[in-house]
C-alpha positions as CSV (number, residue, x, y, z in Angstrom):
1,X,-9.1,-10.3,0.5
2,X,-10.5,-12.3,3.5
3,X,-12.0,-10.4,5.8
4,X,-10.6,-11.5,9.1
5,X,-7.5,-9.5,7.2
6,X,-10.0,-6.6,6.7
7,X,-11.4,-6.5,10.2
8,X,-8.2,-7.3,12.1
9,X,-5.7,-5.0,10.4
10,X,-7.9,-2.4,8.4
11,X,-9.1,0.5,9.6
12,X,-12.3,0.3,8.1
13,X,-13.9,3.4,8.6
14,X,-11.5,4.6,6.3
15,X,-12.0,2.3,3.1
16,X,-12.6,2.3,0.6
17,X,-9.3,3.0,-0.6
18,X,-8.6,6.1,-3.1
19,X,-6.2,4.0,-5.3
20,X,-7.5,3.8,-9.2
21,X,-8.9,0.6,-10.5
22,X,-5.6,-1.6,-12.3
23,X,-3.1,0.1,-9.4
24,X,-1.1,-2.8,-7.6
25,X,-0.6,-0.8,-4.4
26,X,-3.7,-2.9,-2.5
27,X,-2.0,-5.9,-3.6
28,X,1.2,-5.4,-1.9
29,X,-0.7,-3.5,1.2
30,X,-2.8,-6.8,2.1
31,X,1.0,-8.6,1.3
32,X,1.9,-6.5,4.1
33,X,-0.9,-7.5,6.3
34,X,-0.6,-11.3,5.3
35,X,3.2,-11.1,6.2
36,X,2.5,-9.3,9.9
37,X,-0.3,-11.8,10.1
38,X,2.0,-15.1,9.4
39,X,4.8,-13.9,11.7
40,X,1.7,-13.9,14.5
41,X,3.0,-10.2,15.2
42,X,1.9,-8.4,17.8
43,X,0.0,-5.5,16.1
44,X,0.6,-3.3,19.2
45,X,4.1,-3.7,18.6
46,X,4.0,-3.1,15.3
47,X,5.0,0.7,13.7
48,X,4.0,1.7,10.2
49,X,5.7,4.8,8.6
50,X,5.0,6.2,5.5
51,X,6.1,9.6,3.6
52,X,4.4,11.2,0.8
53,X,2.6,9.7,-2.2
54,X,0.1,6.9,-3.9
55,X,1.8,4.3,-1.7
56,X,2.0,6.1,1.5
57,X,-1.6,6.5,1.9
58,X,-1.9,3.4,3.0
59,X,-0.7,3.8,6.6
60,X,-4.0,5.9,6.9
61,X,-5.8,2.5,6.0
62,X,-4.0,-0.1,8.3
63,X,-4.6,-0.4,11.9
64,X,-1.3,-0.1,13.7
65,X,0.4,2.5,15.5
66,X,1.1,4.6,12.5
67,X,2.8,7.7,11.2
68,X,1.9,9.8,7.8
69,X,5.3,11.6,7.4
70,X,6.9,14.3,5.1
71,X,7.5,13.8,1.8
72,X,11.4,11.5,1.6
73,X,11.5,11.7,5.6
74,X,9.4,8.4,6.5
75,X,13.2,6.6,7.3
76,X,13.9,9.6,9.1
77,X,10.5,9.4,11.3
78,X,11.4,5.3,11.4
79,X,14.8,5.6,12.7
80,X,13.9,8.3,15.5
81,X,11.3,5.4,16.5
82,X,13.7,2.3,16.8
83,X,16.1,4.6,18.5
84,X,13.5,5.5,20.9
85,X,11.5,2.0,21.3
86,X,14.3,-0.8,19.2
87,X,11.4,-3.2,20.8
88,X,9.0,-2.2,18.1
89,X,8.6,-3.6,14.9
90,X,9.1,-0.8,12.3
91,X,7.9,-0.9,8.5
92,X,8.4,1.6,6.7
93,X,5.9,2.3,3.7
94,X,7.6,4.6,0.6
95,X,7.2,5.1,-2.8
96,X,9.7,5.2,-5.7
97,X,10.5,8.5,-5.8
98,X,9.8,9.3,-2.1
99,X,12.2,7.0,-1.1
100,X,14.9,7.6,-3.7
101,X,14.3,11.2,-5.0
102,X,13.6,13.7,-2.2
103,X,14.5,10.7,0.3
104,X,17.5,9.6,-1.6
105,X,20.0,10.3,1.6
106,X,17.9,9.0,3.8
107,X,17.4,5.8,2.2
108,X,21.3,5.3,1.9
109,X,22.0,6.0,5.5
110,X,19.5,3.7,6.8
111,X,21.8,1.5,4.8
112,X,24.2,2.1,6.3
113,X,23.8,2.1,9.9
114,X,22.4,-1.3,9.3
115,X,19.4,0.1,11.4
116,X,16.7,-2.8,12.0
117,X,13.7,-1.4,9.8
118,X,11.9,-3.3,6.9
119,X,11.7,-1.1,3.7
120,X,8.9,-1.7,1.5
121,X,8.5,0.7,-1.4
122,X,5.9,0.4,-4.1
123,X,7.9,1.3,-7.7
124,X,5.4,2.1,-9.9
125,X,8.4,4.4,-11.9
126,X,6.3,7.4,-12.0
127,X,5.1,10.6,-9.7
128,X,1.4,8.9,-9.4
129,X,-0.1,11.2,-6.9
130,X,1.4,14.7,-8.0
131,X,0.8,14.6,-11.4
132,X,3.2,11.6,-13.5
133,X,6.3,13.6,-13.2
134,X,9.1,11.0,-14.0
135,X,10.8,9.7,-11.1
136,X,14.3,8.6,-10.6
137,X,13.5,5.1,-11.5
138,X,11.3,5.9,-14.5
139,X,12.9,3.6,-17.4
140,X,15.4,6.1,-19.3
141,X,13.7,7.2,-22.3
142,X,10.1,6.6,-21.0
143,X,7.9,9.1,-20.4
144,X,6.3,11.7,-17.9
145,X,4.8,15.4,-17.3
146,X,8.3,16.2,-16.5
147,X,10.2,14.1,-19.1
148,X,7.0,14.8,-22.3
149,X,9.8,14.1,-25.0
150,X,11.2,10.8,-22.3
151,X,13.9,11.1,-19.6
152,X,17.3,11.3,-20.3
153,X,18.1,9.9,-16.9
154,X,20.0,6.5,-16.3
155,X,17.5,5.2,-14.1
156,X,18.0,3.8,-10.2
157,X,18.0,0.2,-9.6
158,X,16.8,0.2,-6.0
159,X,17.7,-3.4,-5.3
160,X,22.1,-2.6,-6.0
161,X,21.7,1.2,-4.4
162,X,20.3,-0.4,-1.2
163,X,22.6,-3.7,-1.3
164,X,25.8,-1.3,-1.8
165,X,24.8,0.9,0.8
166,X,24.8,-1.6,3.5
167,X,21.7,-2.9,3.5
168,X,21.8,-6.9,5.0
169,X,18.3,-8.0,3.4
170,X,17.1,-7.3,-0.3
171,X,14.7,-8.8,-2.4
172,X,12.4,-8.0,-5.3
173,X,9.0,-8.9,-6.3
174,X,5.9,-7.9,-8.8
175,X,2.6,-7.8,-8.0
176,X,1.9,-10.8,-10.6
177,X,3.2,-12.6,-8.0
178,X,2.1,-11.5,-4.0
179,X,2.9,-15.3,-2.6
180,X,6.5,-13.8,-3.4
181,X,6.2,-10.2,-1.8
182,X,4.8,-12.2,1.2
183,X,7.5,-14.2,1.3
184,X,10.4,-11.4,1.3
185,X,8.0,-9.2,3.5
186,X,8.4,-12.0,6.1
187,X,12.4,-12.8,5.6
188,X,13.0,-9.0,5.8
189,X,10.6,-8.6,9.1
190,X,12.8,-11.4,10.6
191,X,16.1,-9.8,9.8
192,X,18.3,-8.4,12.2
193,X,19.3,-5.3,10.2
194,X,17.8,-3.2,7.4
195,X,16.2,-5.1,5.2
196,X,14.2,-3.7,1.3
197,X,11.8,-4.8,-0.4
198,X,11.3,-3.8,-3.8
199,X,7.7,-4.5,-5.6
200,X,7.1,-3.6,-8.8
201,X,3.5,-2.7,-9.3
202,X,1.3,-0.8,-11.7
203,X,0.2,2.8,-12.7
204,X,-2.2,2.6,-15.3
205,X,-3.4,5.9,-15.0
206,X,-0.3,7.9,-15.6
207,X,2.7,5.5,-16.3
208,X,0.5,3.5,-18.3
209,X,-1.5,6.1,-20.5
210,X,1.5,8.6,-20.8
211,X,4.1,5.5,-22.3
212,X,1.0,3.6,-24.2
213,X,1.3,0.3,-22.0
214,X,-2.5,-0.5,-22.7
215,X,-4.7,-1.6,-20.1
216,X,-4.0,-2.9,-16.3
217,X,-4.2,-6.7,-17.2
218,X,-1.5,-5.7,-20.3
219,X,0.7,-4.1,-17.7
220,X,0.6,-7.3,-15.7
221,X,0.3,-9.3,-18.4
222,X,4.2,-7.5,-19.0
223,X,5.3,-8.4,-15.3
224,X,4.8,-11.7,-15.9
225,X,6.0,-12.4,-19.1
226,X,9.2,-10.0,-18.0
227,X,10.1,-11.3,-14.8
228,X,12.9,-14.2,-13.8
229,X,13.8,-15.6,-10.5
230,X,17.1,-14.8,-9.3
231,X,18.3,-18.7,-9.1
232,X,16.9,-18.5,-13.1
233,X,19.0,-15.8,-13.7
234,X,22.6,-17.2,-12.7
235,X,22.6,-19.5,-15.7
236,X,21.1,-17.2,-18.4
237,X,23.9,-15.2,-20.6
238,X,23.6,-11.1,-20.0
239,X,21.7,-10.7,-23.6
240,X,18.8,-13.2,-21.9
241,X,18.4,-10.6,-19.4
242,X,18.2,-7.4,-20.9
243,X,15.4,-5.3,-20.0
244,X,14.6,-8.0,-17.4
245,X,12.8,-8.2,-13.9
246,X,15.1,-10.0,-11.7
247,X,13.0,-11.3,-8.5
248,X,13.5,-12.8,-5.3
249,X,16.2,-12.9,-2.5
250,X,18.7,-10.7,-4.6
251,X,21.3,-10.1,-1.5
252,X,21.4,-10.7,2.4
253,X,24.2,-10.4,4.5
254,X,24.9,-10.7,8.5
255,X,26.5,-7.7,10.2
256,X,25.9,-5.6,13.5
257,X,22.6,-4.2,14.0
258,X,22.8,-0.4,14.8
259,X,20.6,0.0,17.9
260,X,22.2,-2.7,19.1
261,X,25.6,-1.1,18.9
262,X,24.1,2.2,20.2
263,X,22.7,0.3,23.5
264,X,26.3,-1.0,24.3
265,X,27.8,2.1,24.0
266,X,24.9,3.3,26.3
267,X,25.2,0.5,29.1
268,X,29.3,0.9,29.0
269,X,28.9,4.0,31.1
């Protein structure tokens, strides 16, 4: 990473980071950074929230206003924030199965409302932090301390949960590929709504070891080999996709923003 991204977005008195050697959640953190640095943001403007978990530590690492939550409530946090302040910039920072386990409600009725906060969970389709319990987007018949003979669960695709909701911006992304994650990072930022961002990253340690992926360059050797653009996609028959990453700008959609609607309602009176 360069390190005029280090030194003007890091808190570095608190790296180095506690992540395990072949996780992907540094890649999309300095994606973060990159996209905040494009957009010329300005950082005192600029509100990170996270909840509970691998990927949520890394609010404690960037150098913004910033807010460690409770476990599934970082959208909660977020939207009491854009109520109060809708100047400010609001990225939320979740996990998997913070955001759609524990979370799950939350995460639909920021959906919803259409409320202007960029989404960014890091799906590493496991419990990394708490001990590689399966989470609700754990591939059904994979494995976790939880799920020791595989889950039985029909897994969460995060992308159609959050586009059905009401979400106006939703994209995907691996961490093969963190031009990409910048990319959508940026497009949601600029959206006038609720935008997610879904990147699917790597957990070597338990996903990997508990459903025998081999080693971090194996698991990302998979991403890339696994993954096909959305424009790809359209022209591929539904057999060619199976068991496929589908990435990029996967839905957006213009509608009313909800602090915006909540401000007219306030200056009527």
């Amino acid at each position: 990473m360069p390190s005029e991204l280090i030194n003007n977005y890091f808190r570095t008195n608190s790296l180095p980071h506690i992540w395990c050697p072949g996780c992907g959640n540094g890649i999309v953190t300095r994606s973060i950074v990159e996209a905040i640095d494009n957009l010329n943001l300005d950082r005192d403007k600029v509100c990170i929230v996270s909840g509970i978990g691998c990927s949520s530590r890394a609010s404690g690492y960037l150098d913004f206003n910033t807010l460690h939550t409770t476990h599934g409530r970082a959208l909660t946090f977020a939207t009491g924030i854009k109520m109060a302040n809708p100047d400010l910039e609001v990225i939320v920072i979740t996990g998997d199965g913070d955001c759609s386990a524990i979370g799950g409600n939350h995460l639909i009725h920021a959906s919803r409302r259409n409320i202007d906060i960029t989404t960014i969970v890091y799906n590493n389709n496991i419990y990394g932090m708490t001990g590689g319990q399966y989470s609700p987007t754990t591939p059904k018949g994979d494995k976790g301390t939880t799920a020791p003979y595989g889950s039985i669960d029909t897994d969460f695709d995060l992308c159609n949960l959050t586009a059905g909701a009401g979400a106006t911006y939703v994209g995907r992304a691996t961490v093969f590929n963190p031009k990409l994650i910048v990319k959508l990072i940026e497009n949601g930022i600029k959206n006038k709504g609720f935008s997610f961002i879904e990147t699917v990253t790597t957990c070597p340690t338990y996903y990997g070891r508990k459903n025998k992926k081999g080693s971090a360059v194996d698991m990302m050797r998979y991403l890339k080999d696994n993954s096909i653009n959305i424009e790809a996609a359209k022209n591929l028959e539904a057999d060619k996709l199976k068991d496929k990453i589908i990435v990029g700008e996967l839905y957006k959609n213009i509608r009313p923003e909800y602090t915006d609607e909540y401000t007219k309602i306030v200056d009527s009176f």
